[in-house]
Structures are given as C-alpha cells and as structure tokens.
Residue frames relative to the residue before (quaternion, step in Angstrom):
aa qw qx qy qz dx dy dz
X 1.0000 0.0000 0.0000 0.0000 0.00 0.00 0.00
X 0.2956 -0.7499 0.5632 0.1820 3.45 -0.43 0.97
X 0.2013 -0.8991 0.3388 0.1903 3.66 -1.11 0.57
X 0.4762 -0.6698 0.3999 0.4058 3.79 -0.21 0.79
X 0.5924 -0.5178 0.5905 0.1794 3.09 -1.54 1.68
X 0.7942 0.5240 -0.2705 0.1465 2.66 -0.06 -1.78
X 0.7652 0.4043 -0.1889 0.4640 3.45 1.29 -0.10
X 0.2208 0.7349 -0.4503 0.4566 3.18 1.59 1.16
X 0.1719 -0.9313 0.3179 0.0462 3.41 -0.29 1.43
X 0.5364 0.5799 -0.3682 0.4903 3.42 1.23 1.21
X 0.1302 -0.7654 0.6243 -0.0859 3.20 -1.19 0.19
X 0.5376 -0.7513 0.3732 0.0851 3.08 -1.22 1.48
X 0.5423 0.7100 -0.1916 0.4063 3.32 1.70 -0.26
X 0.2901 -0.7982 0.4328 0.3024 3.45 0.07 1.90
X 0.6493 -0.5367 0.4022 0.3585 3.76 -1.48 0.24
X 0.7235 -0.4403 0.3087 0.4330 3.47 -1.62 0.56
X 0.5410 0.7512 -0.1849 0.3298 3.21 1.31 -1.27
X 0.6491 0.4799 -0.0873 0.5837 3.35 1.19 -1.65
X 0.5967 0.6191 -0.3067 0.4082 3.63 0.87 -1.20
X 0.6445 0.6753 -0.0097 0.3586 3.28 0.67 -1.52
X 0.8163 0.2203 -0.1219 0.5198 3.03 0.73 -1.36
X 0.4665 0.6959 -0.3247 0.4390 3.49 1.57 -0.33
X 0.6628 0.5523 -0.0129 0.5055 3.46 1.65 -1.22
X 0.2967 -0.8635 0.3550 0.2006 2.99 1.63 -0.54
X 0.4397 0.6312 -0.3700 0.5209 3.59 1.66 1.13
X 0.6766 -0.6214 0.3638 0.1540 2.97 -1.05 0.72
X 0.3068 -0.8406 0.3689 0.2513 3.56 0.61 1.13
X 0.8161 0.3841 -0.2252 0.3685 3.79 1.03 -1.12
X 0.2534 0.6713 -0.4237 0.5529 3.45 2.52 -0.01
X 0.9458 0.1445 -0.2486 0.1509 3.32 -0.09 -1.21
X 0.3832 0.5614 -0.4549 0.5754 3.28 1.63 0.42
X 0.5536 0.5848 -0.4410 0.3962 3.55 0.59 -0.12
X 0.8017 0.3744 -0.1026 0.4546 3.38 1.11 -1.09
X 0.7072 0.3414 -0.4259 0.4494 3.31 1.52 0.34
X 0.6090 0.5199 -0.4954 0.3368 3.20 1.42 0.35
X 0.7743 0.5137 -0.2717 0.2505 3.24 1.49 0.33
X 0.5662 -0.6053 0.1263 0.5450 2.61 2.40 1.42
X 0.1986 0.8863 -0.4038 0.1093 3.74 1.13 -0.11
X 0.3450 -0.6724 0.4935 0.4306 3.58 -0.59 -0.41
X 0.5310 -0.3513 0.3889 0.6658 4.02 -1.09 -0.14
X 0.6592 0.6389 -0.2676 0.2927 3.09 0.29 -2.12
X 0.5696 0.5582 -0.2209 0.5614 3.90 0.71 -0.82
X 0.8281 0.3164 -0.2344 0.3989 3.44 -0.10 -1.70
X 0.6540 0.5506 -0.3219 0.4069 3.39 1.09 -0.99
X 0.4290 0.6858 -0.3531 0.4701 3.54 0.83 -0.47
X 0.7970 0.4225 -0.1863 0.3894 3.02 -0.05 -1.99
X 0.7564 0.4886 -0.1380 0.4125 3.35 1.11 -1.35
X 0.2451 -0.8097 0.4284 0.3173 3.33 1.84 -0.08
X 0.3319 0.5103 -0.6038 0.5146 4.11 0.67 1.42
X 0.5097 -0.4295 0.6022 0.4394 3.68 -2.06 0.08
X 0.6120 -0.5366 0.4991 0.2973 2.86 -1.87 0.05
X 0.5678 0.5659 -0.4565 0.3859 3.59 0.49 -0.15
X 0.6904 0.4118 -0.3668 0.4683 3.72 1.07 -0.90
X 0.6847 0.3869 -0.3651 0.4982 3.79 0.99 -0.18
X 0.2742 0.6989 -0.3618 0.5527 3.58 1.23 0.71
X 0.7596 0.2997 -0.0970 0.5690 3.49 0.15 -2.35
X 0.7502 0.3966 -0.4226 0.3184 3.69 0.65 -0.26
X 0.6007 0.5323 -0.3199 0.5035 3.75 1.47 -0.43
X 0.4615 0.5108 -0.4308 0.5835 3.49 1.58 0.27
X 0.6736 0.5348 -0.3547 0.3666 3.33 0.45 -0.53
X 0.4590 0.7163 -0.1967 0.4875 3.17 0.90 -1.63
X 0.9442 0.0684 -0.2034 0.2498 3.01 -0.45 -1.04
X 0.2410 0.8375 -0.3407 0.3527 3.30 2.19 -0.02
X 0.8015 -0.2816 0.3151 0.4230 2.56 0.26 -1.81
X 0.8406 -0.4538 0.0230 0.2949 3.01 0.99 1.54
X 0.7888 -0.2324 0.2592 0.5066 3.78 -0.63 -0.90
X 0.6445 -0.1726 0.3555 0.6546 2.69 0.58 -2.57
X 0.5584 -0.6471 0.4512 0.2568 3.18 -1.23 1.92
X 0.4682 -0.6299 0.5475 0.2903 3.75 -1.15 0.30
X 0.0084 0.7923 -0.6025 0.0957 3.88 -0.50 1.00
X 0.6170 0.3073 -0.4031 0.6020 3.37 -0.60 1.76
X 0.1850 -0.5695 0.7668 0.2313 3.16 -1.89 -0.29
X 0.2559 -0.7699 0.5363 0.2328 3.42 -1.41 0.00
C-alpha cells in the first residue's frame, strides 16, 4: 500500500513569529492590524516597516498560518 504524502503533517516553514522578529516588527502590532482588517500600507506605517515586508508577511499568514507544524506524532 503506498502512502499519501500529502498528509504528512510538517513543514519546513519557520513561524510568523520567527518571520517577524527576523524583520525586526513587532509580532503582536502586526496581528493587531490584521485582526483589525487594516491595510499593509496602514499596518506598515503604524509599525514603522515598508509595505511590501508587511505584504510578504500577510502572504505568509495566510499560507500557512501562525506556526508551521514540525514533527509527526
């Protein structure tokens, strides 16, 4: 029986968390500003970053979430 990848739960993809601080932004600023429907343009301001890097992080986000899942159980 062959087994489906596709349902390997992990992923190489460092967390929003990790993202963030690498970027040098404020991790609970910007969840602040997408939970408050914000624009990049808007959040990035607020967060004094450009808008493209609060962009590459709301790409993330919605990719794949908070924090990627690493391991199996």
């Amino acid at each position: 029986m062959s087994e489906d990848i596709s349902r390997v739960p992990w992923g190489m993809h460092p967390s929003l968390k990790d993202r963030t601080n690498e970027l040098g932004i404020d991790f609970d600023g910007f969840i602040e500003g997408l939970k408050n429907n914000l624009d990049d343009s808007r959040i990035a301001r607020e967060l004094g970053t450009t808008e493209k890097a609060i962009t590459s992080l709301r790409k993330h986000f919605e990719e794949f979430g908070i924090q990627s899942i690493v391991g199996r159980d």
